[in-house]
Structures are given as structure tokens and as C-alpha cells.
SEMARGU-692281 format. One record per residue: residue number from 0; residue in three letters; chain; z, x, y of N, C-alpha, C, CB in turn. Coordinates in nm, 3 decimals. Glycine has a CB too. Layout:
i=NUM | aa=ala | ch=A | n_zz=Z | n_xx=X | n_yy=Y | ca_zz=Z | ca_xx=X | ca_yy=Y | c_zz=Z | c_xx=X | c_yy=Y | cb_zz=Z | cb_xx=X | cb_yy=Y;
...
//
This chain:
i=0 | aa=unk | ch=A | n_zz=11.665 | n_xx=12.731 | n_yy=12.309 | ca_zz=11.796 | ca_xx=12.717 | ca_yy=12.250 | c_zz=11.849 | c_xx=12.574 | c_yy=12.265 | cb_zz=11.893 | cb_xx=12.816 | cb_yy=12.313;
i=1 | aa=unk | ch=A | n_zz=11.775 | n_xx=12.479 | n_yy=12.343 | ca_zz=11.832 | ca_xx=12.381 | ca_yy=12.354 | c_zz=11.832 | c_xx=12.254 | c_yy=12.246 | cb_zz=11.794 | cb_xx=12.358 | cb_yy=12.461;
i=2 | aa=unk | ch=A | n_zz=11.751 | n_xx=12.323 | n_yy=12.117 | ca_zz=11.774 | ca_xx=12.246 | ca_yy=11.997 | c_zz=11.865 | c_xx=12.264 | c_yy=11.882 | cb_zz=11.673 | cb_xx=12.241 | cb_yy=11.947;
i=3 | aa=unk | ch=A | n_zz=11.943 | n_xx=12.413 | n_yy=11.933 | ca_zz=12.042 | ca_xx=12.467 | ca_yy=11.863 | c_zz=12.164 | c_xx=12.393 | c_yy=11.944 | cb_zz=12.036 | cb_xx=12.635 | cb_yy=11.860;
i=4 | aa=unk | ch=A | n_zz=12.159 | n_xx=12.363 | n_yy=12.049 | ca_zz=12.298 | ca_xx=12.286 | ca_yy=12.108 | c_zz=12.288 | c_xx=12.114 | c_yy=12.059 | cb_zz=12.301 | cb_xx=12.300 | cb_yy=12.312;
i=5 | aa=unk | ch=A | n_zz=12.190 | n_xx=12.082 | n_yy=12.007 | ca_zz=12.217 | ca_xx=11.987 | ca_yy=11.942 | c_zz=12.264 | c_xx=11.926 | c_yy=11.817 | cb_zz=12.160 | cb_xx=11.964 | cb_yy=11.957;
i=6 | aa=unk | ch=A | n_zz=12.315 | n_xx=12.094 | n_yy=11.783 | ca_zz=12.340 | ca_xx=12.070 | ca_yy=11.629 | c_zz=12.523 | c_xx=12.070 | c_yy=11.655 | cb_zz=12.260 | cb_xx=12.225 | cb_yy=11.502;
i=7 | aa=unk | ch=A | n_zz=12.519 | n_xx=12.085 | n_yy=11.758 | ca_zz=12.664 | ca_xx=12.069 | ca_yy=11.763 | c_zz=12.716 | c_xx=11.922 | c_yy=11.740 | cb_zz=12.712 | cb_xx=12.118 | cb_yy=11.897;
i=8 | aa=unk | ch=A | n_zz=12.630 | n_xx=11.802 | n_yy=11.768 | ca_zz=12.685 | ca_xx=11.620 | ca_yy=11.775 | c_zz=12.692 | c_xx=11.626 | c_yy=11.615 | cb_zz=12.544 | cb_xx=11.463 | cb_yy=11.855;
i=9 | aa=unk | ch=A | n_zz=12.560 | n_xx=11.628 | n_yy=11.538 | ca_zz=12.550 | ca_xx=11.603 | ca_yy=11.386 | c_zz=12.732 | c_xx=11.624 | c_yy=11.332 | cb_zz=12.420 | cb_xx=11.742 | cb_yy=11.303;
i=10 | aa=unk | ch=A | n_zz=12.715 | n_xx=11.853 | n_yy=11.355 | ca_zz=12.836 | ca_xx=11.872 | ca_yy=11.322 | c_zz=12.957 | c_xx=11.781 | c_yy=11.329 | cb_zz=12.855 | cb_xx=11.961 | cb_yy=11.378;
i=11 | aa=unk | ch=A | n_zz=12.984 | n_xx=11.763 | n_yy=11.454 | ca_zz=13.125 | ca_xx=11.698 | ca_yy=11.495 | c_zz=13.115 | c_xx=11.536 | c_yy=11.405 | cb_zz=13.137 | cb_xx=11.679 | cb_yy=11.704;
i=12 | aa=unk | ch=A | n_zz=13.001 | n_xx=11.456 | n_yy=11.438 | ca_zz=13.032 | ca_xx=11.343 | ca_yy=11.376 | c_zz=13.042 | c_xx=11.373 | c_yy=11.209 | cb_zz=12.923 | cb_xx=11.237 | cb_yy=11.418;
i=13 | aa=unk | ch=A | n_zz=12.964 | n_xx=11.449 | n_yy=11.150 | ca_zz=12.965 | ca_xx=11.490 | ca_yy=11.019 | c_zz=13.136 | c_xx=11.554 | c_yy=10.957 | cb_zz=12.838 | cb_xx=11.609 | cb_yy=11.018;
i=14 | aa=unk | ch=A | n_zz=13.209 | n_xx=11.600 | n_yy=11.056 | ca_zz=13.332 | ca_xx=11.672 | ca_yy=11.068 | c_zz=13.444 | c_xx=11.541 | c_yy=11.031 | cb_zz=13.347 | cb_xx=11.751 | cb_yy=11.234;
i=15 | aa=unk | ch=A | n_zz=13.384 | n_xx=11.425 | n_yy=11.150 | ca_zz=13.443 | ca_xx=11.341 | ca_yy=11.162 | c_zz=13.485 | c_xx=11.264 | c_yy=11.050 | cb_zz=13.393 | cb_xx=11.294 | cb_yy=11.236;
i=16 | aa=unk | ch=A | n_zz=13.382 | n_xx=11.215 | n_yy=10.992 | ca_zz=13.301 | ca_xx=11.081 | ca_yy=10.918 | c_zz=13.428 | c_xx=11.170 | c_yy=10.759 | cb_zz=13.025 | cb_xx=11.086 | cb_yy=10.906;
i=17 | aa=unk | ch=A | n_zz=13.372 | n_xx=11.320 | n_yy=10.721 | ca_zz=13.454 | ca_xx=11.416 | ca_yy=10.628 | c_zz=13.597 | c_xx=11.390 | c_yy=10.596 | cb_zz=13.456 | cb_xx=11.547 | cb_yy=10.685;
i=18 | aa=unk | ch=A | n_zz=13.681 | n_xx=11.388 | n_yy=10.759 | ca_zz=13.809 | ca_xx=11.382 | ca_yy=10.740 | c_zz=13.864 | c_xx=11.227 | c_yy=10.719 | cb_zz=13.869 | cb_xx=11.453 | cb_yy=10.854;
i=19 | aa=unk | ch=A | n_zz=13.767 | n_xx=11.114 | n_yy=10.758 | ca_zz=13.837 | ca_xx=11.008 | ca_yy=10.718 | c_zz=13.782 | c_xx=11.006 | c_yy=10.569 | cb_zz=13.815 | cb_xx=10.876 | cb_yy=10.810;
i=20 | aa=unk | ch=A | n_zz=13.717 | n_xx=11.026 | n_yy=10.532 | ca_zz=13.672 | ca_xx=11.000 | ca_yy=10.405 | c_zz=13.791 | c_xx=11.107 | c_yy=10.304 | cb_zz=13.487 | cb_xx=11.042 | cb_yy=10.397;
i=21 | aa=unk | ch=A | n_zz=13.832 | n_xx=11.278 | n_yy=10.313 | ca_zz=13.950 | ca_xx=11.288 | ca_yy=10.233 | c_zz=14.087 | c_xx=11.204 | c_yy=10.238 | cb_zz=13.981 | cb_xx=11.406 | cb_yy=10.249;
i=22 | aa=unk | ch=A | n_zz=14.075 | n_xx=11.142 | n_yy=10.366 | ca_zz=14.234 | ca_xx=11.026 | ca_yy=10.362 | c_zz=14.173 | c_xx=10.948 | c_yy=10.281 | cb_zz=14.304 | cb_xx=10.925 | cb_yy=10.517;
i=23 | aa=unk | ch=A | n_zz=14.120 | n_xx=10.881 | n_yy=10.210 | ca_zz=14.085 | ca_xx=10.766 | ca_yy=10.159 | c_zz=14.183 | c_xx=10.800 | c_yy=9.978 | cb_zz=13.882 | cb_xx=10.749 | cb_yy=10.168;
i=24 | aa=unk | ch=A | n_zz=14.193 | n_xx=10.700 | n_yy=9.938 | ca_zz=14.299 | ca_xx=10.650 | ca_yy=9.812 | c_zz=14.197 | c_xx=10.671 | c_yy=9.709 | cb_zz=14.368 | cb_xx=10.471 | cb_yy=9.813;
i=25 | aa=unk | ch=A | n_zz=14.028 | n_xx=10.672 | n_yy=9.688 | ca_zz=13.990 | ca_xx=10.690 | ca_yy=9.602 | c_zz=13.902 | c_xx=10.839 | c_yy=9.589 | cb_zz=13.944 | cb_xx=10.580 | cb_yy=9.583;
i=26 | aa=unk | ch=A | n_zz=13.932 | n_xx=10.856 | n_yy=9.501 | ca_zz=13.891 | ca_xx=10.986 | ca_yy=9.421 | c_zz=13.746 | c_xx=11.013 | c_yy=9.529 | cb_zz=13.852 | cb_xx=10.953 | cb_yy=9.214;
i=27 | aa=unk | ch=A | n_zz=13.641 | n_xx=10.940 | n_yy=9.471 | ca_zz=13.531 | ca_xx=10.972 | ca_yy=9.468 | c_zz=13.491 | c_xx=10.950 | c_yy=9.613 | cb_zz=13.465 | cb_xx=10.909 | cb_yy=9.366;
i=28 | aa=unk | ch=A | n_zz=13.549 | n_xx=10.853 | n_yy=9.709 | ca_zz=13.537 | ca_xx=10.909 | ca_yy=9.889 | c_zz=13.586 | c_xx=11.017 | c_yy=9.901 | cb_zz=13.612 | cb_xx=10.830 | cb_yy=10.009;
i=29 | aa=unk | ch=A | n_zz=13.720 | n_xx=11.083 | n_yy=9.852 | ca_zz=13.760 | ca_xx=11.186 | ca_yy=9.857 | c_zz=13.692 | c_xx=11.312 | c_yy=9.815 | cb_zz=13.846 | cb_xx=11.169 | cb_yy=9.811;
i=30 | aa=unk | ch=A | n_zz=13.579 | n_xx=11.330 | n_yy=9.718 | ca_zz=13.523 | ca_xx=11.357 | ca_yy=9.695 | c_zz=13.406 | c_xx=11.415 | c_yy=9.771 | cb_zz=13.534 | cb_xx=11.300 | cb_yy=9.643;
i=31 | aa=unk | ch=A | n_zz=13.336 | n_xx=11.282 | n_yy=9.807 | ca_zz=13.224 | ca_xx=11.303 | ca_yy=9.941 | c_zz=13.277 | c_xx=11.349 | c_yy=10.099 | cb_zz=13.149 | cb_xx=11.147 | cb_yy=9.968;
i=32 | aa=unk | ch=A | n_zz=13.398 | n_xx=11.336 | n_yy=10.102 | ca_zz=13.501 | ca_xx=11.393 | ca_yy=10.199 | c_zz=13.460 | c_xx=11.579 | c_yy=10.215 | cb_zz=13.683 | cb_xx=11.358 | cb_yy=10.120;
i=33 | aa=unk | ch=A | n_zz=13.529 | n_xx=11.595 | n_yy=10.099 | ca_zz=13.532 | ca_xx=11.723 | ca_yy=10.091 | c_zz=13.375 | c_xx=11.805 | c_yy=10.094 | cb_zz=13.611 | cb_xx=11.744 | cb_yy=9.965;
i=34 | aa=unk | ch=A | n_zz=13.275 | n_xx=11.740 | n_yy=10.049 | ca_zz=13.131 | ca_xx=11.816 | ca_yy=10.043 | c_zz=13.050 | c_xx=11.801 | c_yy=10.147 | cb_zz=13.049 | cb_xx=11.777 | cb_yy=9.935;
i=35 | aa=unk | ch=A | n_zz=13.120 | n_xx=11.708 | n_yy=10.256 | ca_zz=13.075 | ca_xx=11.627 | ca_yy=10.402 | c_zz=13.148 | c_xx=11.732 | c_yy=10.479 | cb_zz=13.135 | cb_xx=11.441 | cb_yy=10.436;
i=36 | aa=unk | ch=A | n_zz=13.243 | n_xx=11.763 | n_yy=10.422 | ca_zz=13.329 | ca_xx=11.892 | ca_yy=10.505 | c_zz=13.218 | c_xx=12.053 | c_yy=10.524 | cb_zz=13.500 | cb_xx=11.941 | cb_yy=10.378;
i=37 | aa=unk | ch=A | n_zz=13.177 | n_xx=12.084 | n_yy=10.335 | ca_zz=13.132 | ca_xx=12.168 | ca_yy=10.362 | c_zz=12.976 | c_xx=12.165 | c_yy=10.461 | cb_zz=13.142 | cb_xx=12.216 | cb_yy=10.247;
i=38 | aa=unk | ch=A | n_zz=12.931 | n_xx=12.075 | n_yy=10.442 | ca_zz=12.817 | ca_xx=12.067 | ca_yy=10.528 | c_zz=12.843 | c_xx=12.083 | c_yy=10.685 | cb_zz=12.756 | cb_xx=11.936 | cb_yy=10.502;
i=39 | aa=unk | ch=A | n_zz=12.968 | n_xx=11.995 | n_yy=10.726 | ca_zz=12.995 | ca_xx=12.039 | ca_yy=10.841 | c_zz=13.036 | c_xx=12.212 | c_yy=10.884 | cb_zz=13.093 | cb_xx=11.951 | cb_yy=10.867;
i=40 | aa=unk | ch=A | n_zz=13.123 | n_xx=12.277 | n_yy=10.776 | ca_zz=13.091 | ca_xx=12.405 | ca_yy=10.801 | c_zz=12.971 | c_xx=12.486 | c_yy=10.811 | cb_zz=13.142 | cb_xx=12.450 | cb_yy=10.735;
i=41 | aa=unk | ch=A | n_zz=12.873 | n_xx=12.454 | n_yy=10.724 | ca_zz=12.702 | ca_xx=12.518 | ca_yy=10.744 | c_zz=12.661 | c_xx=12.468 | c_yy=10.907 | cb_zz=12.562 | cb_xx=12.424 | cb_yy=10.603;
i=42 | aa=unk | ch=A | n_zz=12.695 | n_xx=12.351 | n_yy=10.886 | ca_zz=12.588 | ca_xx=12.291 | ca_yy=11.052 | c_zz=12.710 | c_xx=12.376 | c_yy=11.169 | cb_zz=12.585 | cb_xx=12.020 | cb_yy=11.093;
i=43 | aa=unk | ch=A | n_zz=12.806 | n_xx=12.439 | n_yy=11.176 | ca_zz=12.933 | ca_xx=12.482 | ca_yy=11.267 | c_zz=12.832 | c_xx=12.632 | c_yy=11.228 | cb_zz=13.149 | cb_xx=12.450 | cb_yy=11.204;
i=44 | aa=unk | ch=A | n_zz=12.867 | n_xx=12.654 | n_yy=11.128 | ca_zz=12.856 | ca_xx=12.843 | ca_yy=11.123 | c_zz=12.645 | c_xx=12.842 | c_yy=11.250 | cb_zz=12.826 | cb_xx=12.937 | cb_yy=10.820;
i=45 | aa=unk | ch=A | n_zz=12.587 | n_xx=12.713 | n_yy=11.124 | ca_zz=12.409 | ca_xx=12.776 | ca_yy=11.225 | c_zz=12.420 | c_xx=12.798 | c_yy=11.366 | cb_zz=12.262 | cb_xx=12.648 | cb_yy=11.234;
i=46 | aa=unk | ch=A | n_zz=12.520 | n_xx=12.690 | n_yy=11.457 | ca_zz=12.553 | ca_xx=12.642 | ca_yy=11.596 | c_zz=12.611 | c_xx=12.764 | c_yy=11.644 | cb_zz=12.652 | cb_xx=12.509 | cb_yy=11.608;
i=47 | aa=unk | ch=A | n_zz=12.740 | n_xx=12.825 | n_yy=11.557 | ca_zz=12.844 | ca_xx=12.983 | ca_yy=11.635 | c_zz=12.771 | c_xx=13.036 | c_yy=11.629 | cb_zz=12.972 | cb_xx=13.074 | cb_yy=11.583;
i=48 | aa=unk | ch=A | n_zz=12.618 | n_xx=13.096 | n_yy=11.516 | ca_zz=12.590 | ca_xx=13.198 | ca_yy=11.504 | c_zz=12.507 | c_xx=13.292 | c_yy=11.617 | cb_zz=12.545 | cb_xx=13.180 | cb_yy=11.402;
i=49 | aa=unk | ch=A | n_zz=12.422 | n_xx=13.189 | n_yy=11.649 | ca_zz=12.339 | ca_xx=13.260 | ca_yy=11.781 | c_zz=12.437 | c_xx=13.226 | c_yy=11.911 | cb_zz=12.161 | cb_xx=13.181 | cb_yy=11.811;
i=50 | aa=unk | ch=A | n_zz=12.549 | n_xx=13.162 | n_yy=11.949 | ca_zz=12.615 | ca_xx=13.144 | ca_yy=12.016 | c_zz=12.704 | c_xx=13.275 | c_yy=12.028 | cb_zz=12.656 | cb_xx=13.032 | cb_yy=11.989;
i=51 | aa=unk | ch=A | n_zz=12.704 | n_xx=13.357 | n_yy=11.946 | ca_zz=12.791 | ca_xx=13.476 | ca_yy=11.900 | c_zz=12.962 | c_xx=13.401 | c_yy=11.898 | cb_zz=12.770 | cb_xx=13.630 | cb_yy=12.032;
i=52 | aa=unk | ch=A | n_zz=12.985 | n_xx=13.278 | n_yy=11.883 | ca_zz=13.135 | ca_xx=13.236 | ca_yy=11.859 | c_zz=13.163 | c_xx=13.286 | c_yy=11.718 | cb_zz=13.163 | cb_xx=13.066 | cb_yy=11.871;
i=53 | aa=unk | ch=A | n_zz=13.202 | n_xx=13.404 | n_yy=11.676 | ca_zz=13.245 | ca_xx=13.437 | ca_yy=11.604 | c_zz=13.373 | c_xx=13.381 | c_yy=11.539 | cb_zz=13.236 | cb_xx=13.523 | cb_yy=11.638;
i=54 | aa=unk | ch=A | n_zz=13.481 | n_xx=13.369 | n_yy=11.643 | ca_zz=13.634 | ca_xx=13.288 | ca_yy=11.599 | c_zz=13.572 | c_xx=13.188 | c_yy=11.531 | cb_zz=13.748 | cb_xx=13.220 | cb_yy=11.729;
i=55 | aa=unk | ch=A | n_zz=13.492 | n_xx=13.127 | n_yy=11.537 | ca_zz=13.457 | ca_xx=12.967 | ca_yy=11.492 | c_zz=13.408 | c_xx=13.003 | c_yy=11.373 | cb_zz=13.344 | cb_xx=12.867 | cb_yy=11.584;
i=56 | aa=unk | ch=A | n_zz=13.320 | n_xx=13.089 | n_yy=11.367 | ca_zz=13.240 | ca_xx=13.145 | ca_yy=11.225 | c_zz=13.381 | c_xx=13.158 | c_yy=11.107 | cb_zz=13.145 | cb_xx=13.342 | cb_yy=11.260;
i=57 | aa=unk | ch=A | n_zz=13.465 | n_xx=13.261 | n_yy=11.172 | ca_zz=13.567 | ca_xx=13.264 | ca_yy=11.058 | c_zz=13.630 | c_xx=13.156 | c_yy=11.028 | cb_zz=13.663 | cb_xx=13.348 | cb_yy=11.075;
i=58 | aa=unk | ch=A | n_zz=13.665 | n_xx=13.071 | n_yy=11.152 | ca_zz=13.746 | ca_xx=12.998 | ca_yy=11.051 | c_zz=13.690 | c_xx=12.838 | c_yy=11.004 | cb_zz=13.898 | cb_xx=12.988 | cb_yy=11.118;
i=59 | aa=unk | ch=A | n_zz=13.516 | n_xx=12.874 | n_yy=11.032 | ca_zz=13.472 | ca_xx=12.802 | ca_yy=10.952 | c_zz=13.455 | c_xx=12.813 | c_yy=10.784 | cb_zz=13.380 | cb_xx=12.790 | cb_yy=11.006;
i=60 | aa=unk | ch=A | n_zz=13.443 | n_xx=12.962 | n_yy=10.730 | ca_zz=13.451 | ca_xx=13.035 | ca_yy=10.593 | c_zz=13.580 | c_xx=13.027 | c_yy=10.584 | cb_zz=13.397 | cb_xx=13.184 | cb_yy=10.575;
i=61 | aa=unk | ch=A | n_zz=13.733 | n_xx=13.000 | n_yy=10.648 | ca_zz=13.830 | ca_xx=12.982 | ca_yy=10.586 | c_zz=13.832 | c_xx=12.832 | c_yy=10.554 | cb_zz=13.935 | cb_xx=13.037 | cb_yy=10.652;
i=62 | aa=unk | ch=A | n_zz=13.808 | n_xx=12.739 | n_yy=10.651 | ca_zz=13.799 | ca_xx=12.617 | ca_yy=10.606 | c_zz=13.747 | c_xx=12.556 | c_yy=10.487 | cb_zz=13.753 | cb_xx=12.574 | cb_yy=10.678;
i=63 | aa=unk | ch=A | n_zz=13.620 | n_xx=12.705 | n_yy=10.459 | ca_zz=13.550 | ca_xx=12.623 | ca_yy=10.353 | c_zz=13.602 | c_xx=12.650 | c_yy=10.247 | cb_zz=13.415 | cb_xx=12.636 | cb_yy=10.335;
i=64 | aa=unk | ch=A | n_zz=13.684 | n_xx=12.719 | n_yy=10.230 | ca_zz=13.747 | ca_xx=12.779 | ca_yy=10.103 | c_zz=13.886 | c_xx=12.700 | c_yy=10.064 | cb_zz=13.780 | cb_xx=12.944 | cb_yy=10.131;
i=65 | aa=unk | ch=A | n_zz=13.886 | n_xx=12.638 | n_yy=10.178 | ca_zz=14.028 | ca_xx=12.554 | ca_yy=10.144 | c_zz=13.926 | c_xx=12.413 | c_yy=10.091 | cb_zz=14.165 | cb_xx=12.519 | cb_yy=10.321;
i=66 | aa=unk | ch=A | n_zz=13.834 | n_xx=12.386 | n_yy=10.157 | ca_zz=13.736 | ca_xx=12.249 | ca_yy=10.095 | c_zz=13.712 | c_xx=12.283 | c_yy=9.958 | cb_zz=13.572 | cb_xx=12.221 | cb_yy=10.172;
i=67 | aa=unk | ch=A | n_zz=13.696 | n_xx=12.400 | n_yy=9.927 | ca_zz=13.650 | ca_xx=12.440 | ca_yy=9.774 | c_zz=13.799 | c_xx=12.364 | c_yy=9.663 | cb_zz=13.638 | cb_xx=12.666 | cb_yy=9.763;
i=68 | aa=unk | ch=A | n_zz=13.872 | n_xx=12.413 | n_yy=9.753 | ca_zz=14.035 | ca_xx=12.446 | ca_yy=9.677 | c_zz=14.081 | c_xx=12.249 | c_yy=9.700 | cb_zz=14.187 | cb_xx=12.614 | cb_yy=9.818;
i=69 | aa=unk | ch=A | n_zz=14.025 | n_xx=12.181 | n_yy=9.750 | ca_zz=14.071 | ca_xx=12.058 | ca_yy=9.781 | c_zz=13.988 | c_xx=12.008 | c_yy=9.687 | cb_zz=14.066 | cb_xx=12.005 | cb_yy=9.924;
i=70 | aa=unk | ch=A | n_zz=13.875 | n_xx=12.002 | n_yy=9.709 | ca_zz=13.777 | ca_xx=11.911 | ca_yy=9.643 | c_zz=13.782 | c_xx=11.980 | c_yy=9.465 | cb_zz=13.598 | cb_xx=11.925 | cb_yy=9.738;
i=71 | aa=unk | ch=A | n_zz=13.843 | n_xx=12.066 | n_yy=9.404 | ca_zz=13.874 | ca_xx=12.105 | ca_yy=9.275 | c_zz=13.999 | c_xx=12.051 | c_yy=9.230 | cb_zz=13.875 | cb_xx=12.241 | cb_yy=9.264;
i=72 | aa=unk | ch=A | n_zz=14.124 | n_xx=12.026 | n_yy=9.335 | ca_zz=14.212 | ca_xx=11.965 | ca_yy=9.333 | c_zz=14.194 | c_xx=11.802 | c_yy=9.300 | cb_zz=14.262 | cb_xx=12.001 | cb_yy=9.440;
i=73 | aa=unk | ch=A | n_zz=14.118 | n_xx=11.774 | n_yy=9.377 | ca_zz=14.061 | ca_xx=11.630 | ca_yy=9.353 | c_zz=13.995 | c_xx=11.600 | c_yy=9.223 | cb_zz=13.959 | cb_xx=11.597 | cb_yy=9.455;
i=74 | aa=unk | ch=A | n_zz=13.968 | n_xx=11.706 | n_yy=9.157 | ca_zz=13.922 | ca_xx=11.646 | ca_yy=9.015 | c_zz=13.997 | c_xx=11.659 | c_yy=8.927 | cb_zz=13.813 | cb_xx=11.691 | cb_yy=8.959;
i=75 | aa=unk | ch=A | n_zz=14.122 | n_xx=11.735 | n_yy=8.961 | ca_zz=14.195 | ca_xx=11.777 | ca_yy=8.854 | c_zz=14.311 | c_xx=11.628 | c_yy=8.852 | cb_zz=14.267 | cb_xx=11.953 | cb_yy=8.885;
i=76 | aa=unk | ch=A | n_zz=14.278 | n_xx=11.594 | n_yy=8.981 | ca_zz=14.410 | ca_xx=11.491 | ca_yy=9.020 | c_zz=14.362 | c_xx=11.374 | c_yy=9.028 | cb_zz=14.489 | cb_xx=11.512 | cb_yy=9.155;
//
């Protein structure tokens, strides 16, 4: 299991790198923001799953649904 606890750094910096990139003024960082997000939810949900952190699982699938709802926003805007 100790290559599944390493997927926790990727996540977080990938989490990271996501949220400065939706602050950004242009569209298209904003863009890679939001799809850097969902990846960070996949690499979060593989990490909770055998961990049994369930809380994290959900509100990684709520997060992602708001990334869906942001990054559609972003094209419309």
C-alpha cells in the first residue's frame, strides 16, 4: 500500500497548481484550471478508496460536479 500513499503528493500539488490556474483572468488557464481540478478528484477518489475515506470520496463527486458546472460556465463567459 505504500504506493497508494503516494498518490496523495501528485493529488495535492495537482489540487494546488488547479486552483491558481481558475483565479487566473484568462479563459483558457481557467479552463485547464477546471480539468486539473477534475483530475485531482480521480487521483483523491483512487487514494480514499482503499483507504475506506469515504467523506472524501463524496465530496470529491460533489466537487466534481461543481468543476463540470464551472468549467461550462467558463465557456459560456
Amino acid at each position: 500500500m505504500d504506493w497508494l500513499n503516494l498518490i496523495q503528493w501528485p493529488a495535492m500539488v495537482v489540487t494546488v497548481v488547479a486552483a491558481y490556474l481558475v483565479g487566473s483572468e484568462t479563459k483558457r488557464r481557467r479552463s485547464w484550471g477546471f480539468w486539473l481540478f477534475l483530475l485531482s478528484n480521480v487521483l483523491w477518489v483512487t487514494w480514499a478508496w482503499p483507504a475506506k475515506a469515504y467523506a472524501l470520496i463524496v465530496l470529491q463527486f460533489a466537487l466534481a460536479l461543481m468543476n463540470f458546472r464551472g468549467a461550462a460556465k467558463n465557456e459560456t463567459g
